[in-house]
Every structure is written in C-alpha cells, then in structure tokens.
N, C-alpha and C positions, 0 to 999 in steps of 0.2 A: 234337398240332400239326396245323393242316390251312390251307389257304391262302382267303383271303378276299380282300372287295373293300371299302374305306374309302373312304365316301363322305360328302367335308365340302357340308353344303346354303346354306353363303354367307346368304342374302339371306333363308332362309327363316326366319332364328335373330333377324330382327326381329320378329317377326307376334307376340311377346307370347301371352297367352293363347290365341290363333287358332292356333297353332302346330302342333302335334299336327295339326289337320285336314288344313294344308298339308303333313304329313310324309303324312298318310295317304295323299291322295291321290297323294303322289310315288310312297309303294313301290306302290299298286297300278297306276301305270305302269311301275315298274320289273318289276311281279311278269309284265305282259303283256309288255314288249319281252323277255324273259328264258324265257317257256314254253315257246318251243320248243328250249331248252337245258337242260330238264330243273326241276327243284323248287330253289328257294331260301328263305333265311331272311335276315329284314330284322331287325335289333334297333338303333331309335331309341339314341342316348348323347347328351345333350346336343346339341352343332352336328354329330355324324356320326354316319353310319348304317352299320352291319357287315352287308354281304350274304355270304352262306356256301349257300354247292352243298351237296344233301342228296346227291348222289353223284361217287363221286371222278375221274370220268372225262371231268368236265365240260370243252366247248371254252372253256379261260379266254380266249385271245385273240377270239374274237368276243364273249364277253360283257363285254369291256371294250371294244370297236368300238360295241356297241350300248350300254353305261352312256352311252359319252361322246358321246351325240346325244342323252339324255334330257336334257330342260328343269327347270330347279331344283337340278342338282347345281354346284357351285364349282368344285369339284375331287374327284380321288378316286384313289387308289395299288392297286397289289393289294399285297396285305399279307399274313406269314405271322402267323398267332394262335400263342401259345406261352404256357407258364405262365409266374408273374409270380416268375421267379426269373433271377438275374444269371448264375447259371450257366450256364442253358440257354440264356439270352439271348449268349451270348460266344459260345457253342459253336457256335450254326445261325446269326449274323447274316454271319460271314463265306461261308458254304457258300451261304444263300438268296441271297445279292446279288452272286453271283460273277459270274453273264451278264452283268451291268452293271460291276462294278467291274475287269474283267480288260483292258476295253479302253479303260480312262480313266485320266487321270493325276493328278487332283486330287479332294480330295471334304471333306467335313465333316461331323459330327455335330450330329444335335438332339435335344432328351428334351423329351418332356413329361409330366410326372407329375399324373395325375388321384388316384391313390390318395396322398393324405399319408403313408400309413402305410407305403409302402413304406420301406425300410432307406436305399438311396441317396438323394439331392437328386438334379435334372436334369444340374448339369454335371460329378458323378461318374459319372452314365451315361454322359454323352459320352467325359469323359478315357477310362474302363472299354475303353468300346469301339471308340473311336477308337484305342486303345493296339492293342489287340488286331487291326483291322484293318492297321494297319500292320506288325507279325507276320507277319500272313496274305500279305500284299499289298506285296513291300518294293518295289515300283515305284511306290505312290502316294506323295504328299504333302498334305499339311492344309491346305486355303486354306476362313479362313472368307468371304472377300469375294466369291468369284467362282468357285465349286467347280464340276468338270461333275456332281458330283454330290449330292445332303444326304440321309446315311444317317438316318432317323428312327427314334425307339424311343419309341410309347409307351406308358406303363403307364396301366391303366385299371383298372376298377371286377371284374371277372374275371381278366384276360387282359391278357397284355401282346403289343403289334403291331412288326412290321420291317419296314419298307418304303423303299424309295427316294423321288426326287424324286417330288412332285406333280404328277399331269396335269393341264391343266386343260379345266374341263368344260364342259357347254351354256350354263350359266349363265340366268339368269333365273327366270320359276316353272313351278311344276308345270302343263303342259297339264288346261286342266280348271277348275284353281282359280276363273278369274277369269273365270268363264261362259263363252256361247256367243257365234258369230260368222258369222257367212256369206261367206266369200270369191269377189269375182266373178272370176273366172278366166281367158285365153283362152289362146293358146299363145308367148307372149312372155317377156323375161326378167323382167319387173317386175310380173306379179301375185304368182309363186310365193314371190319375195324378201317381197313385201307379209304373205304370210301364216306365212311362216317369223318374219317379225319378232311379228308379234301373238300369232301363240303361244307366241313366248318369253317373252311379258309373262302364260302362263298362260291364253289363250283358246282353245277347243277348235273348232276348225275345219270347219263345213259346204261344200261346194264344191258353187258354181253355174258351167256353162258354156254357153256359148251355141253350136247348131249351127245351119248351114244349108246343110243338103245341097240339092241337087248344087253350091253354089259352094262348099261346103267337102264337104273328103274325110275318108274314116271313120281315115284317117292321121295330119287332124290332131286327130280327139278322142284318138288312141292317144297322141298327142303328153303332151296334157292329163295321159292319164291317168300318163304316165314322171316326168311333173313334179312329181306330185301326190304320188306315193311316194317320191321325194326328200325332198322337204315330211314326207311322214308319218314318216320316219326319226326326226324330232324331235319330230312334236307328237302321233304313236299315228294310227288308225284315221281316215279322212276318210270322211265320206258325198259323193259329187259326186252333182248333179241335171243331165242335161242338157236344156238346154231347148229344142224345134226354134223356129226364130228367122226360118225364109227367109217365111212369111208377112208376118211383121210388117215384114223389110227390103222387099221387094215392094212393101206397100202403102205405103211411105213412099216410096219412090223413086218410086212414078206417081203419088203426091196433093201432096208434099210440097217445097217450093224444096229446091233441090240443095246451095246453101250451107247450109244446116239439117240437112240428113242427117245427119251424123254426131252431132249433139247432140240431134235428137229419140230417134235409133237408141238412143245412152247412157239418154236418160231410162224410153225401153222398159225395158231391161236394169233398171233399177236397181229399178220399179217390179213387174217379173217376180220379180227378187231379193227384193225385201220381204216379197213374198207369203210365199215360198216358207221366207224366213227365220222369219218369225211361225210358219208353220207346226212348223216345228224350235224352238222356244225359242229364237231367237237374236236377241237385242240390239241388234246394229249390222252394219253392211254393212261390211266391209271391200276395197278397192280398189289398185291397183296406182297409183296417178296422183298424179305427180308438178305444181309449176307451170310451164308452159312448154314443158314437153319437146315437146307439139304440137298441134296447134289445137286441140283439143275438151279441151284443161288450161290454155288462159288462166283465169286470175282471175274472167273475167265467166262461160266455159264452165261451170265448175265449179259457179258458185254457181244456174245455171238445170238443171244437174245434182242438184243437192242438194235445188233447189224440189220436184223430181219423188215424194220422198219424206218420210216423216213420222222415221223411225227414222236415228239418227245414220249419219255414213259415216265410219270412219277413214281416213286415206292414210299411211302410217307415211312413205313415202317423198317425202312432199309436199316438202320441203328438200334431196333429196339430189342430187348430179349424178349423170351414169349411170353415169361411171366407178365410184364410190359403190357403185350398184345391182349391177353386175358382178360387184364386188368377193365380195358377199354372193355373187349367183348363185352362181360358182365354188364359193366354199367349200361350199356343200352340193350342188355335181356338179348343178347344175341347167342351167348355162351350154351345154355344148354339145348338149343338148336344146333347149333354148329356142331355137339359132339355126336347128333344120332346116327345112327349106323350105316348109314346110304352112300354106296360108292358114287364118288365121281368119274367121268372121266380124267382126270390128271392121276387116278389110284390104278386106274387098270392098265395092265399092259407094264407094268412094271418094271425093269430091266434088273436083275439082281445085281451085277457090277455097273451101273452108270458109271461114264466118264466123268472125273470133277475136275479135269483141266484138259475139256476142246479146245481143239485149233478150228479156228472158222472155214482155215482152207478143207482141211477134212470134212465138217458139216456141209459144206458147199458141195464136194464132191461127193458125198451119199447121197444130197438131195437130186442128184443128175439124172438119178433113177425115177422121178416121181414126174408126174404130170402137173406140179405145183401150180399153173397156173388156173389150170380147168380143175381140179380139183376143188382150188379155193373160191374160183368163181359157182360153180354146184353151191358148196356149202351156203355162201352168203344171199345166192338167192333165194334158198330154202328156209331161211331165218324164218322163223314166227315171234309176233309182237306180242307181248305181255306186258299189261297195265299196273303198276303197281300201286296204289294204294295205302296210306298212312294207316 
C-alpha cells in the first residue's frame, strides 16, 4: 500500500487521437513543478493519471499545493493504492480517511469499477463500505444529496484507490500545448490576469516589459518580476525581456502632439514586442486591455494599436469589468502586488487630454517625426533576459 496522487485531466479526454501528446506534455509539466520534491511516477489510465513518490518521505502537502496550480488537470484527490481485494479495502478505508471523517457529520459512498471482473458490482461496494464506516464512525450519517463528504473506492486495471472528496483543479490545458505567446507586461493588475488566462487555454508564456529608467525605478521592474512568478505558479518557467524604453518616450514627447503620446508610446511597445516575439517562436501578442477602461482602450485606440503590427494581438480581458479582473488577480496572490506604488512606464509622461478617438492617418503623420526604425532596433537589441521562476 503507499499513498498517491489521482489526477482526472477533464478537457484533455476530448483531443481524440491527439490525446496522449496532451497527456505527455501535462506530466512533463507535472514532472518540473514536482523536482524539487524528489522523483515521481506518472501512469496515464484512461481520463486519470496515478502520480506516486519514488520516496516515502515525500512533502505530500506541497505537492498537492503545487498539482493544483498545474494547467490541464480537472480535478485530483490524494489517494491511498491498495490491492484489489474487499478485504483490505474494509480494513484501511476507515483508518486512511479518519483526519477527514472524525470531524464531519454526514458522508457518502461511490464506486467505480473499471475491472468487470472484479467479484463485487459498484453499489455493493458502497453498501460494503459505507456499512463498515458507520461501524467505525457511529457519529456519522449517510446523506447521498448533500454529504460534507464522498468517500470514493475505485477499482482499476492493477490497484484498487481510497480517496475522499475531489479537489478541484487548474483546469484548462497543458502550458505548452497550444504554442507560444508574448505577453506585454507592466506592473498593474490587468497584464498578469491577461496571461494567466492564455495560459490556461495552453500557451507558454514569453514576457516583455518595458523600462525607463531614471522615471521608472529598478523597484518597479522587481515589482514585474513578483508578478511574473505568481503567473509562473501555473503556467511553468517565463522568459521576461526587458526593454529600455526612456529613448523612445523622450523622443516622442519633444517631436510628437501631446494628445498622441500615449497611443504612439503603445504602438512603440507593440512593434518592439513583435520583434522580439518572432524572435522566440511566438505567435501572437498578448495584452492586458480591456474596451474602455481608459483612453488609449477606446474602440478607435485600439484598432490604430493593432495597425502597428502584423502578428495577431489577443486581449482575453477585452469584455470584462475590473471588478472581473480583480477577481482573477486575487485568486492567484497577484492583487496586492499589482497595487504597490512603483510607476511604470505606461504612468509617465501622461498626457492630460489624450485623444479617445485617433485617426491612424494623424498618428501616422506625427510618427514622420521619429526615427521609428532605429530607434526600435536600439531598444530590442538592448533587451536583457530574465528567468522567471515558479
């Protein structure tokens, strides 16, 4: 008997034939967020997956801290493996699930039987052991509608499993799957939520951010960088690029109308991101920006934003309100990061009347002034790489 980790991959048990690839790629995300707690073993079962510590010593509370920020899993229990006999299965189901069942007052049973060949049906497993729990346990009661708890038992293809209720998981797909991505960055609540969301949908995450020292301080790239490993908790390893940026706002500030700043400043950004993206194998741009939230996200901003490049831009959070975006923050501990006090460069240089409805022809003809090309060549060569780190 030794104790494991069952893990059902939901969404991945559509892909058909493709299937396996998407598993592969899961455990060898699982096999990275899981090395520094020692060697495991992943064994695919149809929709779930048996992870099992090659030593006994292992911290199981952090590596189920860490399963359940991995992308692709539905849900997943720790589970004790035991042989596929009723007897053995009576005797440790009450002892393994006592930390849980001693301090609740209702529960239920479930069986699922993968082996036919097993002797019992499912709901003589349950009577079995639900009999037998109430034995163990005469303060509980049987509620199948609304249990605090649902003792599971199932029997498989080796091994038969005990486990409690299901956690549930990251959900989405495996980081990685569904190619690469470049996320533009800066130190707010709404880029990091942007790229947590894309990589739950399976995109492996490049980070671009944009500095410009001395109006920004080396506090707020550290900012970046806290946010960034929040983020990496669920989607593995980040590359960030940072780009030095105070040239290019400079020369836009003394060549350029002051209502434009902000939306030439973006179209920089995105065209510096391009580069840098191609460079990386990556796809599409991804972006924090929502419609409306503020001048350089109206409808017409946006779309003299997009002109500025060839390669797609997603905005996952284009539809959401910010309470929405919050929401996300919090949950992955990004929120009260995002709000400490460290200017970016997208804060300085402000323009007090921004335009909220450019014409591209106009932005086209104030950038006439600029050396756009060498400039953004400068910046992109100048990038410095940072490793990010879950």
């Amino acid at each position: 008997m030794k104790e494991i980790i069952l893990l059902k991959n939901g969404e991945l048990a559509l892909k058909g034939l493709n299937r396996r690839t998407f598993e592969d790629i899961l455990i060898k995300n699982m096999k990275h967020r899981l090395s520094s707690l020692g060697k495991w073993t992943f064994t695919p079962s149809q929709s779930t997956i048996m992870a099992a510590p090659e030593n006994e010593d292992v911290d199981f509370d952090e590596a189920i801290n860490r399963i359940s920020k991995v992308f692709g899993i539905a849900a997943f229990s720790r589970a004790l493996e035991v042989p596929k006999d009723m007897a053995v299965i009576l005797d440790t189901v009450g002892t393994y699930l006592e930390p849980e069942l001693i301090g609740i007052r209702t529960f239920k049973v479930e069986a699922k039987r993968s082996d036919k060949k097993f002797p019992l049906k499912s709901p003589e497993i349950c009577s079995a052991v639900g009999e037998k729990l109430l034995e163990q346990f005469p303060h509980l009661t049987v509620d199948v509608h609304d249990p605090d708890i649902t003792v599971m038992v199932e029997i498989r293809d080796k091994f038969a499993y005990i486990h409690g209720t299901q956690l549930k998981g990251a959900g989405g797909m495996p980081s990685g799957s569904a190619g690469n991505a470049a996320l533009l960055i800066s130190g707010g609540i709404d880029s990091p939520v942007a790229g947590y969301m894309m990589a739950k949908r399976g995109l492996r995450l490049t980070a671009i951010h944009f500095a410009s020292p001395p109006y920004t301080s080396e506090r707020a790239e550290m900012k970046v960088h806290s946010l960034l490993r929040q983020v990496a908790k669920y989607s593995g390893i980040i590359n960030l690029f940072v780009v030095p940026f105070t040239e290019i706002q400079e020369q836009i500030l003394d060549n350029c109308p002051e209502d434009l700043f902000t939306i030439i400043m973006r179209r920089f950004m995105m065209k510096c991101a391009e580069i840098i993206a191609a460079e990386r194998d990556c796809a599409a741009l991804i972006t924090g920006e929502s419609v409306g939230q503020v001048a350089s996200q109206t409808l017409y901003a946006l779309a003299c934003t997009d002109r500025a490049v060839d390669m797609p831009v997603f905005r996952p959070l284009i539809g959401m309100d910010k309470s929405e975006v919050i929401a996300i923050s919090r949950k992955i501990e990004a929120f009260d990061i995002s709000i400490l006090p460290y200017e970016d460069c997208c804060t300085v240089f402000t323009p007090k009347h921004p335009r909220t409805h450019p014409k591209l022809e106009a932005v086209l003809k104030a950038e006439e002034a600029l050396n756009a090309e060498e400039l953004i060549s400068k910046a992109v060569e100048n990038k410095r790489l940072v490793i990010i780190n879950p």
